[in-house]
N, C-alpha and C positions, 0 to 999 in steps of 0.2 A: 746866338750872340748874347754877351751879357748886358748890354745894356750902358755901359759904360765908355766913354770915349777915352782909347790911351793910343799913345805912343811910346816905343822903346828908340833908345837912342845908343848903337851898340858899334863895335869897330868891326869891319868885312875884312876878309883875309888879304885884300891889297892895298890895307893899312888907313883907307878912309873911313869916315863914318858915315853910317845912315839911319834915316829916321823911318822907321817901319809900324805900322798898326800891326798888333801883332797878329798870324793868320795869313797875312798879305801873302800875293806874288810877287810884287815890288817894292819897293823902295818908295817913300813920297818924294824921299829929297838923299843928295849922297854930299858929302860936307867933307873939307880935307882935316879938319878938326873937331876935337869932342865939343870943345866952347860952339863953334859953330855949329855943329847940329843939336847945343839943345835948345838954343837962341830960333833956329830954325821950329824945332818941335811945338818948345812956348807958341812961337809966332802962328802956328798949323792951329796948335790947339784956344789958341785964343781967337781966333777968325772960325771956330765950328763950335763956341759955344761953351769952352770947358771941357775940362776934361786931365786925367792922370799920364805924369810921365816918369817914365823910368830910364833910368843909367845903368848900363848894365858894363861891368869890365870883361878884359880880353877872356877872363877862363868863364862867362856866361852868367855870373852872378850878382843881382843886385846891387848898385854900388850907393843910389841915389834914388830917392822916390820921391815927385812933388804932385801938390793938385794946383793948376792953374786953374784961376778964377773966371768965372764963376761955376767952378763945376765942387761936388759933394764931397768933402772929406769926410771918409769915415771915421777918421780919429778926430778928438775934441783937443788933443795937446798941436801948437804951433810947430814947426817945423818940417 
């Protein structure tokens, strides 16, 4: 494990979304919206501490990356 606490926020093939550590067998949470799972994820990752979450759109790819507070960005530009 890297040491790192994330979350991806990604759409399942029966159109809802869910918020998965990545690695997992499940699901933490499955949300009928992207808003709502990443409102969800924030919420996971702010009650363990910190930690990076990712958006990832339908074809698998990066859409969005944040760090919730108080966990370590490694980039020094906001955003």
């Amino acid at each position: 494990m890297s040491g790192t606490n994330k979350r991806v926020v990604q759409q399942r093939p029966d159109g809802k979304h869910e918020v998965r550590t990545p690695g997992a067998a499940r699901a933490s949470a499955v949300t009928r919206t992207q808003a709502e799972g990443i409102d969800r994820a924030r919420d996971i990752l702010q009650n363990d501490g910190g930690g990076e979450l990712q958006v990832r759109g339908r074809d698998g790819t990066i859409r969005k990356q944040d760090t919730i507070a108080p966990g370590n960005d490694p980039r020094g530009s906001r955003g």
